[in-house]
C-alpha positions in Angstrom: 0.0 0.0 0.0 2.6 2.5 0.7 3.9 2.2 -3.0 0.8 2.9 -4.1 0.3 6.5 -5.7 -2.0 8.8 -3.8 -5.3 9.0 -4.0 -5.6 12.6 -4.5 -2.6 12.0 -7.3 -4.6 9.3 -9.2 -7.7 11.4 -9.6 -5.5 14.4 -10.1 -4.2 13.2 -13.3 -6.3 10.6 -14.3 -9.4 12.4 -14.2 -8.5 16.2 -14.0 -7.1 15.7 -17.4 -10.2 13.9 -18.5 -12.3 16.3 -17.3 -10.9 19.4 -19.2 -11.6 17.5 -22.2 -14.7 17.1 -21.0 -15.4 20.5 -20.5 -14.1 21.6 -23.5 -16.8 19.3 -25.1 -19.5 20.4 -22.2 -21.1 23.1 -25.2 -21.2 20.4 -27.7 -23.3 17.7 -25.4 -27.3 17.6 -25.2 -26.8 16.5 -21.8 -24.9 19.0 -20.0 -26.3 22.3 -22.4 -29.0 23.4 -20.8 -31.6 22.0 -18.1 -33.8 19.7 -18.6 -36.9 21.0 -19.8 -39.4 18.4 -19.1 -39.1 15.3 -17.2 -37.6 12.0 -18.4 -39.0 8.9 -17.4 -42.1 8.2 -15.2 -44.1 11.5 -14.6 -46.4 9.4 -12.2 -45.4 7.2 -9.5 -44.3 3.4 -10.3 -47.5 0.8 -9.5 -45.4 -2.4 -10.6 -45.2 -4.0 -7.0 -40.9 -5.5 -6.0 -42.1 -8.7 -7.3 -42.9 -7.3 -10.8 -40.0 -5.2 -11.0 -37.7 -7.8 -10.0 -38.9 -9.9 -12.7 -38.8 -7.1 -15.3 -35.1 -6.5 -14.6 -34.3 -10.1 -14.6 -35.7 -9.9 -18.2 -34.3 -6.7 -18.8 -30.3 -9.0 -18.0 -30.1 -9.3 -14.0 -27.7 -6.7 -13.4 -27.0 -4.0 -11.3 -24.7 -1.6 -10.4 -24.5 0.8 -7.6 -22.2 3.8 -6.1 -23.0 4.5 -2.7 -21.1 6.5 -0.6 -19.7 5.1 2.9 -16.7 4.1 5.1 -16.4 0.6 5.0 -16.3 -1.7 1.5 -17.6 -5.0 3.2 -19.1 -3.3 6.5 -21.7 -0.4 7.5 -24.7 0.5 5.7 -23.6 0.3 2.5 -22.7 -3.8 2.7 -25.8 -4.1 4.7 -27.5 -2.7 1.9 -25.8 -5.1 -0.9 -26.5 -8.0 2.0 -30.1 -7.3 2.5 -31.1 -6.5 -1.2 -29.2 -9.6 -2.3 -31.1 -11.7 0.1 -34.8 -10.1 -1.0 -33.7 -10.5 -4.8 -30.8 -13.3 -5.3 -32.2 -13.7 -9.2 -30.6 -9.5 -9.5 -26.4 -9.2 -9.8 -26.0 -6.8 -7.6 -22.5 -4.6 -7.4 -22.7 -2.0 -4.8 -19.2 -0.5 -4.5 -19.1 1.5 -1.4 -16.2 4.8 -1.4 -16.2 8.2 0.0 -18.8 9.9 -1.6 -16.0 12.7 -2.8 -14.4 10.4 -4.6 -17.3 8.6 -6.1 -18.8 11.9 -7.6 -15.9 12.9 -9.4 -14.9 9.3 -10.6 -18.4 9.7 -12.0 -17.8 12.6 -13.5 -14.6 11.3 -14.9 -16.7 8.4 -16.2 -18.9 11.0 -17.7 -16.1 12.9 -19.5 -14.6 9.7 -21.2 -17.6 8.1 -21.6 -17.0 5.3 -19.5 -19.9 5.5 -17.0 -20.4 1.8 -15.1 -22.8 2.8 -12.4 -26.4 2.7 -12.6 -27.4 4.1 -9.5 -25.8 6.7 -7.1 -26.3 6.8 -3.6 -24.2 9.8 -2.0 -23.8 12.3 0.7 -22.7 15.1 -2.2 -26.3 16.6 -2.4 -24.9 19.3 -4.8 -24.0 16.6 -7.1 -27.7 15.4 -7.6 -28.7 19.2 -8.4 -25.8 19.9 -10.5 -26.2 16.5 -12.5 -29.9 17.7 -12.8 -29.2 21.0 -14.7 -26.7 19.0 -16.7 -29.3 16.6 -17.6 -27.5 13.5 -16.2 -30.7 12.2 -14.3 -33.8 9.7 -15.5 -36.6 11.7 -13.6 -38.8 8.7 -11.8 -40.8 9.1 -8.9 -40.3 5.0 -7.3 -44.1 4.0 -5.7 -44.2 6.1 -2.2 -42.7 9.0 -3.3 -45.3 11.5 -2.7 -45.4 9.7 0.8 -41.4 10.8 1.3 -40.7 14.2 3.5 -41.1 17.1 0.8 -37.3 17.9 1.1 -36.0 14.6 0.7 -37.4 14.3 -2.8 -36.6 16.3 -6.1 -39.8 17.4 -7.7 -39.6 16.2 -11.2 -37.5 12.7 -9.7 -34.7 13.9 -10.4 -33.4 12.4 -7.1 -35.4 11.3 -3.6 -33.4 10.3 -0.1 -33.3 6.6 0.9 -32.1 7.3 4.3 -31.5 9.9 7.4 -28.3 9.9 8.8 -27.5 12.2 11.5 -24.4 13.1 13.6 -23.8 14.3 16.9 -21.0 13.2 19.5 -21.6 9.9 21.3 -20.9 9.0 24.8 -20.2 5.1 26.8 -23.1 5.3 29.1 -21.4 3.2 30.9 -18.0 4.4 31.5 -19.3 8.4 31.4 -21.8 7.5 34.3 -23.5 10.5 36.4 -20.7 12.4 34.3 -22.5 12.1 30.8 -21.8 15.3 29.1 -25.0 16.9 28.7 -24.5 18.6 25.5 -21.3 19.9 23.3 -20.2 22.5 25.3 -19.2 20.0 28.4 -16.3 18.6 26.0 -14.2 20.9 26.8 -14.1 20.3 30.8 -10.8 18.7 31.5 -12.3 15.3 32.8 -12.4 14.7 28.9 -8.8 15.3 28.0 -7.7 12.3 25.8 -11.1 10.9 25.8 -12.3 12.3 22.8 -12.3 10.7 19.6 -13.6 11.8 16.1 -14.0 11.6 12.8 -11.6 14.3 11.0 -14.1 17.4 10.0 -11.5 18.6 7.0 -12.1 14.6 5.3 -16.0 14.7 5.8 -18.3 17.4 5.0 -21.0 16.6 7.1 -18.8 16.6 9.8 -17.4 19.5 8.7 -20.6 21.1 8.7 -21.3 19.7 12.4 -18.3 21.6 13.2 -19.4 24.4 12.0 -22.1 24.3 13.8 -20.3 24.1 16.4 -18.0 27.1 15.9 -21.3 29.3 15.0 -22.9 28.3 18.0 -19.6 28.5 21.2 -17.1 30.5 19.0 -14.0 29.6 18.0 -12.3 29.8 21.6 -14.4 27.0 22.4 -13.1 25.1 19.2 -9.3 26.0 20.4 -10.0 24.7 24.1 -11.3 21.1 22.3 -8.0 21.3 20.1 -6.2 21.0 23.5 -8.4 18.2 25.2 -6.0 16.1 22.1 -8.8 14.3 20.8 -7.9 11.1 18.9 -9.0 11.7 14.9 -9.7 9.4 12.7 -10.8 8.9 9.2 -15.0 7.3 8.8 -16.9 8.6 10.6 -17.5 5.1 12.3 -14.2 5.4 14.3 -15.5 7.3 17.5 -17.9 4.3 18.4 -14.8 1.9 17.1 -12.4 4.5 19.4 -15.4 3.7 22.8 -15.6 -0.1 21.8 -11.7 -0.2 22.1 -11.9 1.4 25.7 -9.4 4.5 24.0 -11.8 7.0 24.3 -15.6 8.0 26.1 -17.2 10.4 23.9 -17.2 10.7 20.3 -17.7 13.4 17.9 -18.9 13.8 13.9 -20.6 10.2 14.1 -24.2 8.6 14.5 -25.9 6.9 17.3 -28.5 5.9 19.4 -30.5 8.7 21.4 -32.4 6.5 22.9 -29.9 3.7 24.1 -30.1 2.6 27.9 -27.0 0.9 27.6 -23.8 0.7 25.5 -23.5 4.2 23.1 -25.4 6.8 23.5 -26.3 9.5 21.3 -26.5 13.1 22.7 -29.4 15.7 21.1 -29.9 17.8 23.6 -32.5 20.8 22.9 -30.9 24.4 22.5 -27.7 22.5 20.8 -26.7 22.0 17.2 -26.8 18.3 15.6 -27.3 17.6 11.7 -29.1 15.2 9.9 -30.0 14.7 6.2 -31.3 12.5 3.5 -28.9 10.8 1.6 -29.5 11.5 -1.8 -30.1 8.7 -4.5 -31.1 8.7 -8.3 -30.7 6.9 -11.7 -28.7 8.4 -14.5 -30.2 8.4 -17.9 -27.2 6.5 -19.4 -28.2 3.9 -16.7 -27.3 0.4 -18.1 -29.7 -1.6 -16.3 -32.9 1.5 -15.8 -35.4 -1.7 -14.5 -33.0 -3.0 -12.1 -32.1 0.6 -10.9 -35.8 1.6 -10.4 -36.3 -2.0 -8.7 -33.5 -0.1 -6.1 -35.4 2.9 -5.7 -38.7 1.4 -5.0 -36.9 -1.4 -2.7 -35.2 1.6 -0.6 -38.4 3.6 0.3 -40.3 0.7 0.3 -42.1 0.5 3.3 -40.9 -3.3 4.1 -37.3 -1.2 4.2 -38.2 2.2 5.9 -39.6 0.6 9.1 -36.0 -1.3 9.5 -34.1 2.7 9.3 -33.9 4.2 13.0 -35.5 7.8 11.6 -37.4 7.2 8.1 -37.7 9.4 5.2 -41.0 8.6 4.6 -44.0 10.8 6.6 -46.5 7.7 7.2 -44.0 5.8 9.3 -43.4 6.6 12.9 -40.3 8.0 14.4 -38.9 6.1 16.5 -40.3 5.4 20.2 -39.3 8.6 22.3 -38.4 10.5 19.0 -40.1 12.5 16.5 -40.0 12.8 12.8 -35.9 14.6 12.5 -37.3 17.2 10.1 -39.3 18.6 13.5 -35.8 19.2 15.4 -34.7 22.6 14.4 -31.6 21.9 15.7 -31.1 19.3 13.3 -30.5 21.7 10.9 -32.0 19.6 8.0 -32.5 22.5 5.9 -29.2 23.9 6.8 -27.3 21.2 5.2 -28.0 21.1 1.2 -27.1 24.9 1.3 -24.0 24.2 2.9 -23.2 21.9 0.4 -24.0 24.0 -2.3 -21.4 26.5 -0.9 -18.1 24.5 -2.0 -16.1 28.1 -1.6 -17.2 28.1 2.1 -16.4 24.5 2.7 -13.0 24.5 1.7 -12.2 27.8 3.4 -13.3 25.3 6.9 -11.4 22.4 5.8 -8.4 24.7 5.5 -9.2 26.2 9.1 -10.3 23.1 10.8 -6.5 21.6 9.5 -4.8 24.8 11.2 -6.9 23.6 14.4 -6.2 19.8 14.1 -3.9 19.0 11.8 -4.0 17.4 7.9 -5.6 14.2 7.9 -3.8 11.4 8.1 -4.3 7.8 7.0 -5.8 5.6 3.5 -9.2 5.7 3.2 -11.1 3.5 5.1 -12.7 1.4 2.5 -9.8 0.8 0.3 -8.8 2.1 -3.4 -11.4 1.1 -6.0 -10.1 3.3 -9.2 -11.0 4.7 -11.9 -14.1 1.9 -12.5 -15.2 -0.7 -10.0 -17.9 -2.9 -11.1 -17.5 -2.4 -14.7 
């Protein structure tokens, strides 16, 4: 592995190059010349049931391929994703190649620019990809059976896109081994009974963390974010590594992951009123050039199915209950739901924080956690 170029240099060269051609052609291409004017696809929503989809793609060749952003290749949502679909439809070849979602958008776009694409669906935490591949004309519109039933913002209005899943982030604490000491929101990091028992995921790799962060700093100030530089918290890359950090025993409370708020034992999640968290819908849509359209709305439908939503800890969908003790995320202002697609949209702003969170914390070090998958995995 340490022969191995950087990541950053491979996609530097490999598709930087590839993508001022592309530009260069960007005039030239139906796709990318203008917005879509109408919708492609299914104005109305899908009524073939799974069962009839399923058997439509396995006419349509049996194949699948999905990008879907995430920490871990063979581990975390994504793989329980490829595991549980897999299991409801075994007659579908399913690829789903898990990456960081800011490397699978511009390996897509690379794929775009030498007309290479390989995946079918995308499933990322980029949300300003789905609206910029939208003007370009990248995306099938399709509303999957349910959507109108999905939270008005986690759905494009023309299907463009819709969310599969809410993911939110806050820190996390060991019930246990924090005890009548729990910190009792963000602010209590910073008391010295934490020092060296804070893990987290690095902000400057991960912009929702980033953006949590940021939250952060808008809400204490940026004295606050200098006295949590000196509690030395242990950083990471994935945002899975504060609960691996509190399973280990290194570390008590975790920052920039997900969690349990309404755990009794183990890890906790904190979302205390009055204090920032953020949550969103990860974002998920069919290109036109899709391979294997059938199969990739059999994925959509399957995702906000309701046999799937109940299984999700918060659903996107408004006809399924929070869960016990919780409501609906899009009713915690301090979720900051809204909050998040603009700060993605805002890609001057986000690097200017990467750059400062680095001066706070360091560069980040360390491969990416789930491995190097190139130019085009699963084709």
């Amino acid at each position: 592995m340490a022969n191995l170029p950087s990541r950053r240099r491979l996609l530097a060269t490999g598709a930087g190059a590839a993508l001022s051609l592309g530009a260069l052609g960007a005039t030239a291409s139906p796709a990318s010349a203008a917005p879509a004017k109408s919708a492609t696809g299914s104005r109305s929503e899908e009524t073939r049931t799974l069962d009839e989809l399923c058997q439509d793609a396995i006419a349509e060749g049996g194949k699948l391929v999905v990008y879907a952003g995430g920490d871990l290749a063979n581990s975390g949502s994504g793989a329980s994703a490829r595991t549980a679909f897999r299991a409801r439809f075994p007659e579908i070849d399913l690829q789903l190649i898990v990456d960081y979602s800011k490397y699978h958008d511009v390996r897509i776009d690379n794929q775009f620019a030498t007309d290479t694409l390989v995946p079918d669906v995308v499933q990322l935490q980029t949300l300003q990809d789905f609206t910029r591949w939208k003007h370009e004309g990248r995306l099938l519109h399709y509303k999957p059976a349910g959507f109108s039933k999905l939270y008005k913002k986690f759905r494009d209005s023309d299907g463009a896109w819709i969310s599969a899943a809410v993911i939110a982030f806050s820190y996390v604490y060991d019930i246990a081994a924090a005890g009548a000491n729990a910190p009792q929101s963000p602010l209590d990091l910073i008391d010295p009974r934490w020092k060296g028992k804070v893990a987290s995921s690095y902000p400057h790799d991960d912009d929702a963390v980033l953006y949590l962060y940021a939250l952060y700093a808008e809400k204490y100030g940026w004295d606050w974010m200098a006295a949590l530089a000196a509690q030395q918290p242990q950083f990471a890359r994935g945002s899975f590594s504060p609960s691996t950090a509190i399973n280990n025993k290194t570390a008590v409370v975790g920052l920039g992951t997900g969690g349990n708020a309404t755990a009794t034992s183990g890890i906790r999640m904190g979302l205390p009123d009055g204090h920032p968290f953020m949550a969103w819908g990860q974002r998920l849509a069919i290109f036109k050039q899709a391979a294997n359209p059938t199969a990739a709305k059999l994925f959509l439908n399957w995702q906000i199915s309701t046999e799937r939503q109940t299984s999700s800890s918060w659903s996107v969908r408004t006809d399924i209950p929070a869960p016990a003790g919780l409501r609906p995320v899009w009713e915690y202002a301090n979720a900051n739901v809204d909050g998040f697609p603009r700060f993605m949209e805002d890609r001057a702003k986000v690097e200017r924080l990467k750059q400062t969170f680095a001066l706070y914390f360091g560069e980040v070090k360390g491969d990416p956690t789930p491995g190097w998958p190139g130019l085009h995995p699963g084709a």
